[in-house]
KOLLUMZA-307709 format. One line per field, with one value per residue (C-alpha): z, y negated, x negated; residue in one letter. Coordinates in nm, 3 decimals. Each point is the difference from the previous one (the first is absolute). Example, Ala and Ser with C-alpha at 12.3 -4.5 7.8 and 13.67 -1.06 7.14 Angstrom:
2
zz	(0.780, -0.066)
yy	(0.450, -0.344)
xx	(-1.230, -0.137)
residuo	(a, s)
***
This chain:
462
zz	(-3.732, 0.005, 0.073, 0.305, 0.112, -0.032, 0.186, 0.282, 0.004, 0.006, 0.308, 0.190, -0.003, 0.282, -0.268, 0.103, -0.359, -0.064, -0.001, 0.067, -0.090, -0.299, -0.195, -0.063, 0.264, -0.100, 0.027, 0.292, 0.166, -0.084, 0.074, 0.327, 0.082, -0.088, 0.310, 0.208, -0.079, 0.069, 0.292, 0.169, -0.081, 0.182, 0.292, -0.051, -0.010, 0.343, 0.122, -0.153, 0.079, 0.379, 0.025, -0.212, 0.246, 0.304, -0.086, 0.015, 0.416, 0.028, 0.015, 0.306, -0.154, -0.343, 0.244, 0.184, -0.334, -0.098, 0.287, 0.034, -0.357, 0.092, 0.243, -0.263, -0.235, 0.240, -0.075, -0.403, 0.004, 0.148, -0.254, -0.277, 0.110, -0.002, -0.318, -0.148, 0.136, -0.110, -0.358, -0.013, 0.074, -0.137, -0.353, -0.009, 0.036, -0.227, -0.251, 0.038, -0.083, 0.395, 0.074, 0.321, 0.108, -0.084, 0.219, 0.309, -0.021, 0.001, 0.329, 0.151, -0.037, 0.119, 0.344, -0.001, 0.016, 0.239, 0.255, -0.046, -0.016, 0.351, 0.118, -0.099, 0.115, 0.378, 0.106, -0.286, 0.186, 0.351, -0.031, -0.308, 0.208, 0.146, -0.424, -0.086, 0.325, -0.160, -0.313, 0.104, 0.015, 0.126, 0.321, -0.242, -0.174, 0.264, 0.100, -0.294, -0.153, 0.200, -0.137, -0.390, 0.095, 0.178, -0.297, -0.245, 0.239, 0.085, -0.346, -0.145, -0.077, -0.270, -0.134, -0.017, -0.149, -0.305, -0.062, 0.014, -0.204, -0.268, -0.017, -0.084, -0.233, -0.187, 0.021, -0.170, -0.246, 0.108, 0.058, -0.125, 0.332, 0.203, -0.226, 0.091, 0.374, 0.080, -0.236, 0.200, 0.321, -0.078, -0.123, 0.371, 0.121, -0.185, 0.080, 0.390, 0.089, -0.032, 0.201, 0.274, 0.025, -0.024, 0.043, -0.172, 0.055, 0.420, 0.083, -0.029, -0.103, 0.206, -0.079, -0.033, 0.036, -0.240, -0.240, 0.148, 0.015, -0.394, -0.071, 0.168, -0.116, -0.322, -0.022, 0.183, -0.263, -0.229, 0.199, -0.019, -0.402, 0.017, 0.238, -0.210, -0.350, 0.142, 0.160, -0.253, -0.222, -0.323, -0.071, -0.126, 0.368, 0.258, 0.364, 0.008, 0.120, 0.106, 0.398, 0.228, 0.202, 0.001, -0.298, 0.132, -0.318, -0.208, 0.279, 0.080, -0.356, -0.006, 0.347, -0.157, -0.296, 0.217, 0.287, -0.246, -0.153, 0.377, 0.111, -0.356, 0.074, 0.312, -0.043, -0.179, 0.219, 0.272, -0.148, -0.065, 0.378, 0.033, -0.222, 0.110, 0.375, -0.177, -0.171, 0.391, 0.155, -0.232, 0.084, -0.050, -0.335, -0.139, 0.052, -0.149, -0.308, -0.002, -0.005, -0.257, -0.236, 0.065, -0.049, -0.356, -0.078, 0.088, -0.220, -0.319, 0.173, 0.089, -0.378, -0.130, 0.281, -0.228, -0.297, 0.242, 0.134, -0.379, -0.044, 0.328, -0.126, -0.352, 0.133, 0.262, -0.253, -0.323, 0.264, 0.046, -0.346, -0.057, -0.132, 0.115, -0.260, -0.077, 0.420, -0.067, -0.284, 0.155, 0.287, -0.212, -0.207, 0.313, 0.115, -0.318, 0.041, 0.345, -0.062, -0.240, 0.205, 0.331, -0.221, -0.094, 0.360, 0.070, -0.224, 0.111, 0.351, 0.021, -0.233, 0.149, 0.382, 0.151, -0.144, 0.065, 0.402, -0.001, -0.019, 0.343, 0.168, 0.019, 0.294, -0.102, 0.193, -0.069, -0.365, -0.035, 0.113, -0.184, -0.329, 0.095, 0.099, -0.316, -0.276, 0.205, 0.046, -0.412, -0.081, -0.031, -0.157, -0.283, 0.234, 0.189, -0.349, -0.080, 0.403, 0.068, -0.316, 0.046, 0.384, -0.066, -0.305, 0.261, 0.292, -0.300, -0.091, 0.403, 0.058, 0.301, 0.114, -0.228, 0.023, 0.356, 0.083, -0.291, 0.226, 0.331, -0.189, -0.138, 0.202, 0.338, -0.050, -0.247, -0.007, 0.396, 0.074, -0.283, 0.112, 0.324, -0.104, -0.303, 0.285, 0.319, -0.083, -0.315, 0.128, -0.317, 0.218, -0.100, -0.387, 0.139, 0.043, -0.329, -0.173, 0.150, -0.158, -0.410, 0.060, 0.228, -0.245, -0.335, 0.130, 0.086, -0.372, -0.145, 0.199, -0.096, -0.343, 0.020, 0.195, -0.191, -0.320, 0.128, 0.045, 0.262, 0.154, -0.344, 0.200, 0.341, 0.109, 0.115)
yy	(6.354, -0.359, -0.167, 0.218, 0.002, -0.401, 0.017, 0.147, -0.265, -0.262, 0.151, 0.074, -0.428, -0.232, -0.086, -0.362, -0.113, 0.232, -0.078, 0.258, -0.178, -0.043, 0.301, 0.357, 0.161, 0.296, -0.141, -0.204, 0.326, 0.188, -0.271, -0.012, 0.368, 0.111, -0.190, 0.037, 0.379, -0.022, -0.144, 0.176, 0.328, -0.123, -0.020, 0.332, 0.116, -0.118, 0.236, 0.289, -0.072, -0.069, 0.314, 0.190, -0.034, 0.013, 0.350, 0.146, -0.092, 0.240, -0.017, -0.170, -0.298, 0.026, -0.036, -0.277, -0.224, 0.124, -0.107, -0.354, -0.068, 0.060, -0.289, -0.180, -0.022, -0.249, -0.220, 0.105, -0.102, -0.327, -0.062, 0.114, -0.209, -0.319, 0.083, 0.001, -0.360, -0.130, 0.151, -0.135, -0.328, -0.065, 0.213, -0.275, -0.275, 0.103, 0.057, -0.362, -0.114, -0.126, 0.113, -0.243, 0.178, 0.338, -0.099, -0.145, 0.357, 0.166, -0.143, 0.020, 0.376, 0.038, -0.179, 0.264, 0.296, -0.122, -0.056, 0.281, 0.223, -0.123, 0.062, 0.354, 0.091, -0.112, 0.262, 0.256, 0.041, -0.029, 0.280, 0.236, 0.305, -0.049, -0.044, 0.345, 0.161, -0.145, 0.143, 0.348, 0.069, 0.313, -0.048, 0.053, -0.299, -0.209, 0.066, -0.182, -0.164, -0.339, -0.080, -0.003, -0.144, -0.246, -0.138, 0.049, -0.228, -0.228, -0.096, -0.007, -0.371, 0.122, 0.208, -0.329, -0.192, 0.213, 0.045, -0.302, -0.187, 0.248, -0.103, -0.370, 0.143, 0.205, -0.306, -0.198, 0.257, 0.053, 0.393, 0.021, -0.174, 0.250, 0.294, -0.105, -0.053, 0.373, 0.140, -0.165, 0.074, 0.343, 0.066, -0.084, 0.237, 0.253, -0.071, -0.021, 0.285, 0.310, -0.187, -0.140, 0.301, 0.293, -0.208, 0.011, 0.192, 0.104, -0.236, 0.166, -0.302, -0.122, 0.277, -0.147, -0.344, -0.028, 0.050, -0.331, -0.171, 0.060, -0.084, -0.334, -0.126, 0.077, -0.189, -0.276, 0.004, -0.074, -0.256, -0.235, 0.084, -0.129, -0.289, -0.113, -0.024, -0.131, -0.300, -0.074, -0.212, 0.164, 0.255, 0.018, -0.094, -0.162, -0.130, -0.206, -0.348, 0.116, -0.086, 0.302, -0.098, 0.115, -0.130, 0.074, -0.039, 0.234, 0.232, 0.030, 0.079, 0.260, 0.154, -0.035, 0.222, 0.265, 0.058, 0.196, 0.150, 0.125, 0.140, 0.148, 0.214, 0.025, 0.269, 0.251, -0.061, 0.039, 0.315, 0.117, 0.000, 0.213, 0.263, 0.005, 0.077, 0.242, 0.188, -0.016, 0.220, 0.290, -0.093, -0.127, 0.254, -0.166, -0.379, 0.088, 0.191, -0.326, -0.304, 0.207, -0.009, -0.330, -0.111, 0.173, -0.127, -0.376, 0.040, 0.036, -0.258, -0.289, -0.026, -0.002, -0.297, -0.183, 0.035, -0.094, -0.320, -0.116, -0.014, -0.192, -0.244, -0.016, -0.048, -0.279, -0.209, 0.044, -0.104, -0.307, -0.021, -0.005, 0.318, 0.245, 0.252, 0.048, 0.030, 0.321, 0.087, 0.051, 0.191, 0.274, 0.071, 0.003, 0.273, 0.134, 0.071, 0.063, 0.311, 0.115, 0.013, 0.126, 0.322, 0.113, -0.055, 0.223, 0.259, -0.021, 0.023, 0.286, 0.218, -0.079, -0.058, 0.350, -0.160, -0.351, 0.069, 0.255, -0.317, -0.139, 0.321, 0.373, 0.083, 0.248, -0.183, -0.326, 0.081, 0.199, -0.361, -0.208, 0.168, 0.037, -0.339, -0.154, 0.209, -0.149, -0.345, -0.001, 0.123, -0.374, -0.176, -0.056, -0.240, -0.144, -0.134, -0.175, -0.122, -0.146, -0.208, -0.174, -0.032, -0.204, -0.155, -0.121, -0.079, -0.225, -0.185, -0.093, 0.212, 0.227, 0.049, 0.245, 0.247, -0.012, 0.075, 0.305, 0.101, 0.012, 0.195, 0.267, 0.008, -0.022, 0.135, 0.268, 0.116, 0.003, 0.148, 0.263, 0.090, 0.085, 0.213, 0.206, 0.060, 0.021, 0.135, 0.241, 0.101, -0.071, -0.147, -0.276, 0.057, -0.152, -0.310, 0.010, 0.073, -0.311, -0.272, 0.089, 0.029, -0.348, -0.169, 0.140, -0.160, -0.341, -0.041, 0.047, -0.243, -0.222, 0.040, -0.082, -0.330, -0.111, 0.049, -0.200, -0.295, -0.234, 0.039, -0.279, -0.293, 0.006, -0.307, 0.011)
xx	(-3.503, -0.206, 0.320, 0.035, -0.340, 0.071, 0.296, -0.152, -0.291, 0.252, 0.207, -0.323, -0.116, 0.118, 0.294, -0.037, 0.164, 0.302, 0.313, 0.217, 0.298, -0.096, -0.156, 0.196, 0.148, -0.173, -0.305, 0.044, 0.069, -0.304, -0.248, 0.202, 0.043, -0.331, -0.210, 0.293, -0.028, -0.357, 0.060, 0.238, -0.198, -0.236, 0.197, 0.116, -0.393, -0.021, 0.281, -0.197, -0.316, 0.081, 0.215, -0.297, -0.258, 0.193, 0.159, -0.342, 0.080, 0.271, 0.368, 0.016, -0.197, 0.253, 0.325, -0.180, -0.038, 0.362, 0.155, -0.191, 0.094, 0.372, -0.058, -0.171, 0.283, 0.098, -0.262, 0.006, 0.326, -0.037, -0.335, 0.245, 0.296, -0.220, -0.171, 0.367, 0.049, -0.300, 0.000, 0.335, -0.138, -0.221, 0.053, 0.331, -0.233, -0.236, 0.306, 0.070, -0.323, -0.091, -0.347, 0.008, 0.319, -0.112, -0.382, 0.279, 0.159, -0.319, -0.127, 0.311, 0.002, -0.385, 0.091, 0.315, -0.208, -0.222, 0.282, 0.156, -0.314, -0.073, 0.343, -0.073, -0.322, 0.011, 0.305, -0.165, -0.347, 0.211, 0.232, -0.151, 0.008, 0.388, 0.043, -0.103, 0.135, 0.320, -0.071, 0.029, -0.435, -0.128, -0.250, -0.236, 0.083, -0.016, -0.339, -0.170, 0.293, 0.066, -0.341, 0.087, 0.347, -0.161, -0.250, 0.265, 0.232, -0.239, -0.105, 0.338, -0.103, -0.219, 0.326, 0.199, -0.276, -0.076, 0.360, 0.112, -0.328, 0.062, 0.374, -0.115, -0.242, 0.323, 0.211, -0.230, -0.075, -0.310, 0.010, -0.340, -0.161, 0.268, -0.183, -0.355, 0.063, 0.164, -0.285, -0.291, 0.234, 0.039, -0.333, -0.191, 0.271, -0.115, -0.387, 0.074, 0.256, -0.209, -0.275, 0.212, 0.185, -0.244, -0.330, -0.283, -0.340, -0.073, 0.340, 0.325, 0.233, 0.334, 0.207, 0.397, -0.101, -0.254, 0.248, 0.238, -0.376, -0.064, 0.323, 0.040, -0.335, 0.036, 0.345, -0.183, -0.227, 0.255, 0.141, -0.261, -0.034, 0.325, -0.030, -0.299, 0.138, 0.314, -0.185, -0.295, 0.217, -0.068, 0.286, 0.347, 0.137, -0.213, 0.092, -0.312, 0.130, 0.304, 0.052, -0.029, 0.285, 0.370, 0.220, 0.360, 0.159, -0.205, -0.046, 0.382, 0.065, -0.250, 0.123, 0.392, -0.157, -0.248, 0.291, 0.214, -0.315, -0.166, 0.352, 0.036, -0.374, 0.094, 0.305, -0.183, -0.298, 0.249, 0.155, -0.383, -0.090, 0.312, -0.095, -0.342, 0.169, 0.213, -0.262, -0.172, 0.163, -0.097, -0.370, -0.288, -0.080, 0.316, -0.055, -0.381, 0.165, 0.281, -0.312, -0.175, 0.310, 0.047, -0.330, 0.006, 0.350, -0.134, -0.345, 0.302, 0.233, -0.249, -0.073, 0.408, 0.035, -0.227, 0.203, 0.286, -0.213, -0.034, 0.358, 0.028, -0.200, 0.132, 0.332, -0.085, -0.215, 0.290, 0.240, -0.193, -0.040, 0.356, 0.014, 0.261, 0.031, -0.428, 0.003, 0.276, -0.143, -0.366, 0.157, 0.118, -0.249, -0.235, 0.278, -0.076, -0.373, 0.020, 0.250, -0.217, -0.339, 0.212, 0.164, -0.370, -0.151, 0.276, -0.084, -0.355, 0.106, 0.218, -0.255, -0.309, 0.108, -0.157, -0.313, 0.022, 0.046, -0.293, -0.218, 0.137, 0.056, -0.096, 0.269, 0.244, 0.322, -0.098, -0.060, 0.334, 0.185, -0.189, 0.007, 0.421, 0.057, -0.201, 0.238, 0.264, -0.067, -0.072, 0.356, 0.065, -0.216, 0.229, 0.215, -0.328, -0.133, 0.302, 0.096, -0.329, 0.013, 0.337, -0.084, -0.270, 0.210, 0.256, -0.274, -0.176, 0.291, 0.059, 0.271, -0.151, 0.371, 0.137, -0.303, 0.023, 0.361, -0.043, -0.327, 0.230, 0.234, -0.237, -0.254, 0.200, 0.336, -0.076, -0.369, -0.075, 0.306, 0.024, -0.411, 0.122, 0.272, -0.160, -0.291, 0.158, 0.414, -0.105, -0.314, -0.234, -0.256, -0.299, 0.176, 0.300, -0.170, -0.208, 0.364, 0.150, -0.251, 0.081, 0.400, -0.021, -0.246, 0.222, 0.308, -0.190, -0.131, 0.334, 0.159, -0.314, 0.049, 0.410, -0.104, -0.252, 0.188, 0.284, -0.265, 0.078, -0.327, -0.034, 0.158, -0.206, -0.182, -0.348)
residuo	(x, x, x, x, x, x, x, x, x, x, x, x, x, x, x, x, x, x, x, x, x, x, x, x, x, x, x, x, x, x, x, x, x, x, x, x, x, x, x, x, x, x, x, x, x, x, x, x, x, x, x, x, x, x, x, x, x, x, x, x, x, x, x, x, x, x, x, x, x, x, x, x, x, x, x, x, x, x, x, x, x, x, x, x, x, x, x, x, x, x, x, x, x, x, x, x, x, x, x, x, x, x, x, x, x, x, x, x, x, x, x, x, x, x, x, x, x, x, x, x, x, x, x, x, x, x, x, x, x, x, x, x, x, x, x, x, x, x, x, x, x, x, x, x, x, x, x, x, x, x, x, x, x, x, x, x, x, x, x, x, x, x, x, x, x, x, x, x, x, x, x, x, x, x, x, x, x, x, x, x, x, x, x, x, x, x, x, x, x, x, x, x, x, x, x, x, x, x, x, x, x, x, x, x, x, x, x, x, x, x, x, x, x, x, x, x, x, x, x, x, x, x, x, x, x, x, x, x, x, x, x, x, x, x, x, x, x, x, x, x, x, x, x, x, x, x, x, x, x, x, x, x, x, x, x, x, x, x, x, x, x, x, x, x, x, x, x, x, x, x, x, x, x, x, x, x, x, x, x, x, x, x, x, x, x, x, x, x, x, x, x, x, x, x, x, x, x, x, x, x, x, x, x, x, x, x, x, x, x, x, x, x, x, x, x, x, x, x, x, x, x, x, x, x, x, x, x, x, x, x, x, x, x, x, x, x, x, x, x, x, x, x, x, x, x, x, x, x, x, x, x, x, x, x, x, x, x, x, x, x, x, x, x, x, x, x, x, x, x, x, x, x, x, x, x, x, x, x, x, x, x, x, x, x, x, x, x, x, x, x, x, x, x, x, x, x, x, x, x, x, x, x, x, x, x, x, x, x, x, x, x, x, x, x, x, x, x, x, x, x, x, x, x, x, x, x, x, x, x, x, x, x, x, x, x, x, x, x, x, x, x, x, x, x, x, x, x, x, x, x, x, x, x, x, x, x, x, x, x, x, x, x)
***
């Protein structure tokens, strides 16, 4: 049990000495996984938390946030995307014993996600209300709505920014700084949403936007937690003295890396939007029931990404390391773990699901969805465990091509489609669209699996 408690300890510090090249794969992955875990649970907290407080607002309020985080996958996907390119990166340099390399790469990818965060944010806060008119919103909706859509939009550069910082962080090994960020992050969230949306004392709060208010500041927060560490010289990876200026080689390598990574996001964000419009047209009560399931689903998901984002980066840096068969060998066993923890979330989930979405919502209809679309969605977790792992595997090694033309496949060809006709041609409603997401992401991980054993992703140059 010391040796445990020790273990922990260990994966908790900046980790400015380990080698993960070097040590047991087992071990390598749980001094990884367990501040990536961390950390991506803390990402997930904010999805409760915002949804938690805003419920108490109605269903109106719910479908608002639902639908502006269906346009926000856009942006999630782009953050994710680039995060892929930089791990990538700068995990390969950082195999190969370059630190100045590694610092080149990290700049490179801050100056990304400020240009494209600006890109973003001027058409976001221009044409937020056309967005959710688009989206199938009630009139209801679009009273208040354009207002969260617009904060949300318009600080997307924040999104990008904590993302893509925490994917140097991970490439450098260096999860624990990624950990501390999205705690201290998530914490102000926490601290500022029930007083910017329902006030405090005599003043009743900002309703809707309150909650896009709490939640931007307390990612800024983060930010410039981030920004400071990153710049002060003193940790694992530092950009101090490296030019603020555009470094076409590096940055071209990390674009080559992120494109297939953004479009790869970008298909089941795509196919997301879709069955958010889907699950529109049976209402409002239904895309309220649908964002409370998802929410859920993410708070278990967010934390098996970070078990995914360790193998990323063990696979990037044993690459660099010359190291093929530890890179493979890490990705499995993370596969391994991940399957485990997703099987007993689903157990959880499907037991307790009446009672987990009586914390969000006391509405009969929008209960009756959630609690339907939640035992759905769970009926794969067996595949998700696995297909996150070797998607990240691949997207660590550099080779953001093969999960993206699998993604098209899936997510475009099969799960949009076959949504549209469980719903729409055999009349099973929102559950059509729930049933869609397990049988599209099942068939993804087993094609993952058959890839990645056949291992060419091994040979890719980054």
């Amino acid at each position: 049990m010391s040796k445990l408690f020790a273990l922990i300890k260990e994966s908790l510090k900046a980790g400015e000495a380990t080698d993960y090249t070097g040590i047991g794969v087992r071990r390598a992955i749980v001094l990884l996984s367990i501040p990536m875990v961390l950390e991506m649970s803390m990402e997930s907290v904010f999805a409760l938390v915002d949804i938690f407080f805003v419920s108490k607002l109605g269903k109106h309020a719910i479908a608002t946030v639902g639908l502006t985080e269906s346009v926000l996958t856009l942006v999630y996907s782009l953050a994710w995307g680039l995060g892929m390119g930089i791990t990538a990166v700068v995990a390969r340099r950082t195999g190969e014993k370059d630190p100045l390399g590694a610092s080149r790469a990290a700049m490179q990818g801050v100056l990304l996600a400020v240009a494209l965060g600006v890109v973003i944010a001027i058409p976001g806060v221009i044409y937020a209300r056309d967005l959710l008119a688009l989206m199938g919103a009630e009139p209801d909706v679009l009273v208040e709505g354009p207002k969260y859509m617009r904060i949300m939009l318009g600080g997307n550069i924040i999104i990008l920014l904590l993302f893509g910082i925490n994917a140097i962080y991970r490439g450098a090994g260096d999860a624990a700084m990624a950990m501390r960020s999205l705690m201290l992050a998530n914490g102000m969230n926490i601290l500022l949403c029930p007083v910017l949306i329902h006030g405090i004392g005599a003043w009743g709060g900002f309703g809707i936007m309150g909650a896009a208010m709490a939640t931007t500041i307390g990612r800024g927060i983060g930010v410039c937690y981030q920004l400071f560490h990153l710049f002060n010289g003193r940790g694992r990876i530092t950009v101090r003295g490296i030019p603020m200026v555009l470094d076409p080689v590096v940055m071209i390598n990390i674009v080559k890396v992120s494109a297939g990574g953004i479009i790869q996001f970008l298909l089941p964000s795509v196919s997301w939007i879709f069955l958010s419009r889907i699950v529109a047209v049976f209402g409002s009560g239904a895309v309220a029931g649908y964002t409370i399931a998802v929410r859920i689903m993410i708070f278990s998901l967010l934390p098996s990404w970070g078990m995914a984002n360790a193998a990323s980066t063990l696979v990037g840096q044993n690459l660099g390391a010359q190291q093929p068969d530890r890179a493979a060998r890490s990705a499995w066993l993370c596969g391994h773990f991940n399957m485990m923890y997703m099987m007993c979330v689903a157990i959880l989930f499907w037991t307790f699901a009446p009672w987990l979405v009586a914390f969000f919502t006391t509405d009969g209809i929008v209960s009756d969805y959630a609690i339907s679309a939640l035992r759905i969605l769970c009926l794969g977790y067996f595949f998700y465990g696995y297909g996150m792992v070797f998607a990240q595997a691949f997207n660590g090694a550099g080779d953001t091509l093969t999960p993206t033309w699998m993604n098209a496949i899936c997510f475009l060809l099969i799960q949009i489609p076959l949504a549209w006709f469980l719903s729409q041609q055999l009349h099973w409603g929102p559950q059509g669209a729930f049933s869609a997401v397990p049988m599209s992401e099942s068939i993804l991980a087993l094609l993952s699996a058959y890839l990645f054993q056949r291992g060419k992703w091994k040979t890719v140059k980054v």
